[in-house]
MDAnalysis code that builds the backbone (N, CA, C; Angstrom):
import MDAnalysis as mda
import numpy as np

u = mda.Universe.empty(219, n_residues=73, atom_resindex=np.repeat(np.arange(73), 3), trajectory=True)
u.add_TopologyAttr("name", ["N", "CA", "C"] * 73)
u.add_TopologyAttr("resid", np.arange(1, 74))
u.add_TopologyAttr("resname", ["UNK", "UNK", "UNK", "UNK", "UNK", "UNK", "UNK", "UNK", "UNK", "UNK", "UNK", "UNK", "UNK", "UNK", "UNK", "UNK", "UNK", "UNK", "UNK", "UNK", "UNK", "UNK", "UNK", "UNK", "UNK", "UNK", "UNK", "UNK", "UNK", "UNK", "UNK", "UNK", "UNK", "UNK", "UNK", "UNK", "UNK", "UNK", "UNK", "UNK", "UNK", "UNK", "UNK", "UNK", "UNK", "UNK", "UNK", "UNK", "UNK", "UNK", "UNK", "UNK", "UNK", "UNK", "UNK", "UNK", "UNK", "UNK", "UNK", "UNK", "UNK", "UNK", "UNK", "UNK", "UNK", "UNK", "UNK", "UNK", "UNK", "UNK", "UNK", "UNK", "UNK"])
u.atoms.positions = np.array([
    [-54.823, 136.084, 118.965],
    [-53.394, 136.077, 119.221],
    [-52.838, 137.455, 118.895],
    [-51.976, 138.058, 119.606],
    [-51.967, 138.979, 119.464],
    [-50.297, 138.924, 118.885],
    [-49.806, 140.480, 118.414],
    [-48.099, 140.367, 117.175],
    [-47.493, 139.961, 118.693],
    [-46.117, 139.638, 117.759],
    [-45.101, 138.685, 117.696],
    [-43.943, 139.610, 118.797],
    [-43.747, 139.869, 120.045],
    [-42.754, 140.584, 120.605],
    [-41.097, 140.225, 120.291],
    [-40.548, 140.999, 120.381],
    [-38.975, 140.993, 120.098],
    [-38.748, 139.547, 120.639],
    [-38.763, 139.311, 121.689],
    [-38.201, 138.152, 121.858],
    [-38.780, 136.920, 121.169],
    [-39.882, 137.141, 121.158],
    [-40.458, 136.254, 119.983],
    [-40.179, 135.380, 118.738],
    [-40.026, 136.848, 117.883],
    [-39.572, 136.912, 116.595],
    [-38.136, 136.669, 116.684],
    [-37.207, 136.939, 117.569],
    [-35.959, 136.314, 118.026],
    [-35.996, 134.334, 117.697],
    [-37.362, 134.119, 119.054],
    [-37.144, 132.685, 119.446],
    [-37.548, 132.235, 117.836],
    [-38.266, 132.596, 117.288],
    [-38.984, 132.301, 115.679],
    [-37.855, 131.789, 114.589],
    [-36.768, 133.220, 114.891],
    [-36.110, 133.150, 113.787],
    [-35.064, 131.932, 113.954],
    [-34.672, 132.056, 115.624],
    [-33.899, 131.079, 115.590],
    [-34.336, 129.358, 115.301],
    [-35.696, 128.939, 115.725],
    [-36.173, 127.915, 115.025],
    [-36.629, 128.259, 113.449],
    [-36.365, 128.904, 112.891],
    [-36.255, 128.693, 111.469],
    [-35.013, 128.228, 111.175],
    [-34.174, 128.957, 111.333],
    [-32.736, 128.291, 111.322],
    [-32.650, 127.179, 112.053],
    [-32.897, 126.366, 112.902],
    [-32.576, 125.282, 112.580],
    [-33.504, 124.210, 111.634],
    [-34.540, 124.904, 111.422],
    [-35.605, 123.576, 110.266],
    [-34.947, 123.776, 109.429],
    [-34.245, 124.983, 108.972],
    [-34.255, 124.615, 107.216],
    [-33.321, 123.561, 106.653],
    [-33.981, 122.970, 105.716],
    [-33.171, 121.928, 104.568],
    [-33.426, 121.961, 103.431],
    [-33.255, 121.355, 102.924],
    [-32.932, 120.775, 101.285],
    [-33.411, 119.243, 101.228],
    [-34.544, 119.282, 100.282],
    [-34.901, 117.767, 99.807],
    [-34.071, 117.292, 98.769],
    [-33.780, 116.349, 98.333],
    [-33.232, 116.074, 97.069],
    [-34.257, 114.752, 97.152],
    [-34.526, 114.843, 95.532],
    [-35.266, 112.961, 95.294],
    [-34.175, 112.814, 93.959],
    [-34.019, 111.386, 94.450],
    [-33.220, 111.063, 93.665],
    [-34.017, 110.488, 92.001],
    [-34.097, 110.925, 91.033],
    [-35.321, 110.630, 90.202],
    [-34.850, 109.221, 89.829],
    [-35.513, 108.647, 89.353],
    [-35.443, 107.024, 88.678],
    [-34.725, 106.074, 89.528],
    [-34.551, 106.601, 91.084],
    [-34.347, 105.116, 91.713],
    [-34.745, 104.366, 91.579],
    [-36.376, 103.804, 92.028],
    [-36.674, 102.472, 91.840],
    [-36.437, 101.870, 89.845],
    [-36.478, 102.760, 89.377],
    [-35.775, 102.309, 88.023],
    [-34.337, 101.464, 87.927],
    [-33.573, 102.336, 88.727],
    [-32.275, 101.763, 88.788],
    [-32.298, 100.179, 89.544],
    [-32.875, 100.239, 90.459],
    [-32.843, 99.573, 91.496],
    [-33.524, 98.180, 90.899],
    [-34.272, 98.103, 90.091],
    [-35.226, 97.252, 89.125],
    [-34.243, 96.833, 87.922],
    [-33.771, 97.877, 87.115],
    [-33.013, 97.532, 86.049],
    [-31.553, 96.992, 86.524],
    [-31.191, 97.400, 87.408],
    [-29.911, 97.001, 87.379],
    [-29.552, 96.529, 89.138],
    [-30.633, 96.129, 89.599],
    [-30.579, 95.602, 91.458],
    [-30.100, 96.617, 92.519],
    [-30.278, 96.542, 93.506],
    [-30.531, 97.256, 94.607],
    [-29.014, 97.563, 95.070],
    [-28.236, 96.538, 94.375],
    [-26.680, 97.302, 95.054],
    [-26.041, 98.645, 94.098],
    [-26.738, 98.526, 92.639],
    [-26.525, 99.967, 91.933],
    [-27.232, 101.669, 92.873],
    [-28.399, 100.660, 93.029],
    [-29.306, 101.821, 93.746],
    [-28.597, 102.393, 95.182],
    [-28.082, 101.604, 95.651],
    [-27.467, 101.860, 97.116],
    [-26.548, 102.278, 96.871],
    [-25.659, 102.101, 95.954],
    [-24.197, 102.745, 95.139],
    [-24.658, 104.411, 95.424],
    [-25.968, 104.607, 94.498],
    [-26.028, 105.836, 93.882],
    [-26.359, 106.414, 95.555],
    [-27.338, 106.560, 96.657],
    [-27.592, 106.737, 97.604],
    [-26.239, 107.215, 97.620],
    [-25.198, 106.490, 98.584],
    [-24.096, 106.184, 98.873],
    [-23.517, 107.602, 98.558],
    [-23.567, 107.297, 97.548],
    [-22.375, 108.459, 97.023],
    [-22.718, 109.815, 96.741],
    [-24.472, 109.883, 96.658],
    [-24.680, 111.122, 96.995],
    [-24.701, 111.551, 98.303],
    [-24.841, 110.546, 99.258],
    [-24.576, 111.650, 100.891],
    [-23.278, 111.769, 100.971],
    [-22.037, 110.878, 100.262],
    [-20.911, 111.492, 100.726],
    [-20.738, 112.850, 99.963],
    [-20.946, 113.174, 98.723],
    [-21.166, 114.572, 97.863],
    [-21.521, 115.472, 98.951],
    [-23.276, 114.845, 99.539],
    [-23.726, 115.355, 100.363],
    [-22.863, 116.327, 101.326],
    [-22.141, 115.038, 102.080],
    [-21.684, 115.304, 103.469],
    [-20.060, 116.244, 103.297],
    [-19.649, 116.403, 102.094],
    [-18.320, 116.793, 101.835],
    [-18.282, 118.611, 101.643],
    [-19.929, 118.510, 101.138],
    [-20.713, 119.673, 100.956],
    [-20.610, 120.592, 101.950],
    [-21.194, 119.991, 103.361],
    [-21.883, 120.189, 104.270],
    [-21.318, 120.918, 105.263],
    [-21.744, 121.801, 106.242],
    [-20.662, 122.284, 106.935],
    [-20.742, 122.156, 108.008],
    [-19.964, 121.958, 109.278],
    [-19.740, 121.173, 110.293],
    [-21.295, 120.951, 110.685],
    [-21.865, 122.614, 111.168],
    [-23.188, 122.627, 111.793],
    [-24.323, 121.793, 111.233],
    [-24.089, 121.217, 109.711],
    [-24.750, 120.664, 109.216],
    [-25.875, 119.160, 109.095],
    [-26.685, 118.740, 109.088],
    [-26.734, 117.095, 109.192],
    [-27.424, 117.022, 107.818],
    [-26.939, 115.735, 107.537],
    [-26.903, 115.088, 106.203],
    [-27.856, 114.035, 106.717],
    [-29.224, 114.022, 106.144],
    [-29.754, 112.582, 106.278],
    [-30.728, 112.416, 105.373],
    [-31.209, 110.486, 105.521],
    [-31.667, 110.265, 104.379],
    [-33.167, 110.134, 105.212],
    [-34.397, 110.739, 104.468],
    [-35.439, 109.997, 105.144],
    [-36.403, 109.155, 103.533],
    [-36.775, 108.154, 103.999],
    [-37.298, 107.448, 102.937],
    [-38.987, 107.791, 103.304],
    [-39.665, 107.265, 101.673],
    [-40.980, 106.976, 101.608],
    [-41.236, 105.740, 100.839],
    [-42.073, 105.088, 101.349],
    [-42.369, 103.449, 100.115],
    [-43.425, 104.445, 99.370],
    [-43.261, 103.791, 98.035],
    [-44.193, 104.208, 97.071],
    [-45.684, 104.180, 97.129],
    [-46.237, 103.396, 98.229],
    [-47.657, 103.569, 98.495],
    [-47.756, 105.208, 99.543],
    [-46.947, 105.945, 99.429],
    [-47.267, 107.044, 100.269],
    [-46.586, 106.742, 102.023],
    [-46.383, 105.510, 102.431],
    [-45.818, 105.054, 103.889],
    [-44.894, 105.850, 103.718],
    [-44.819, 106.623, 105.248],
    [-43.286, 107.032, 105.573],
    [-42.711, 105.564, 106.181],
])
């Protein structure tokens, strides 16, 4: 493969800009969600995407993607 031409590194940069994000894990969910039921846990969700989304700026998307604890997306 040979380097990267101007337009290239153009088309590159502009798909970098749009991948980038931000993970957040929320630590001790299934804790919460166990100790105190699934509508605390959904509370906390909840109210961090609106934080999230208040954050966010128009161009932005706010989303949640989950994993089950055996590794399943």
């Amino acid at each position: 493969m040979g380097p990267i031409d101007g337009q290239g590194r153009k088309s590159l940069q502009t798909l970098w800009q749009v991948l980038r994000r931000i993970v957040i894990n929320l630590d001790e969910l299934k804790q919460i969600n166990d100790r105190e039921g699934h509508l605390a846990g959904d509370s906390l969700i909840r109210r961090t995407a609106e934080a999230l989304t208040e954050a966010a700026r128009n161009e932005d998307t706010v989303c949640r993607l989950t994993m089950h604890s055996d590794g399943r997306g």
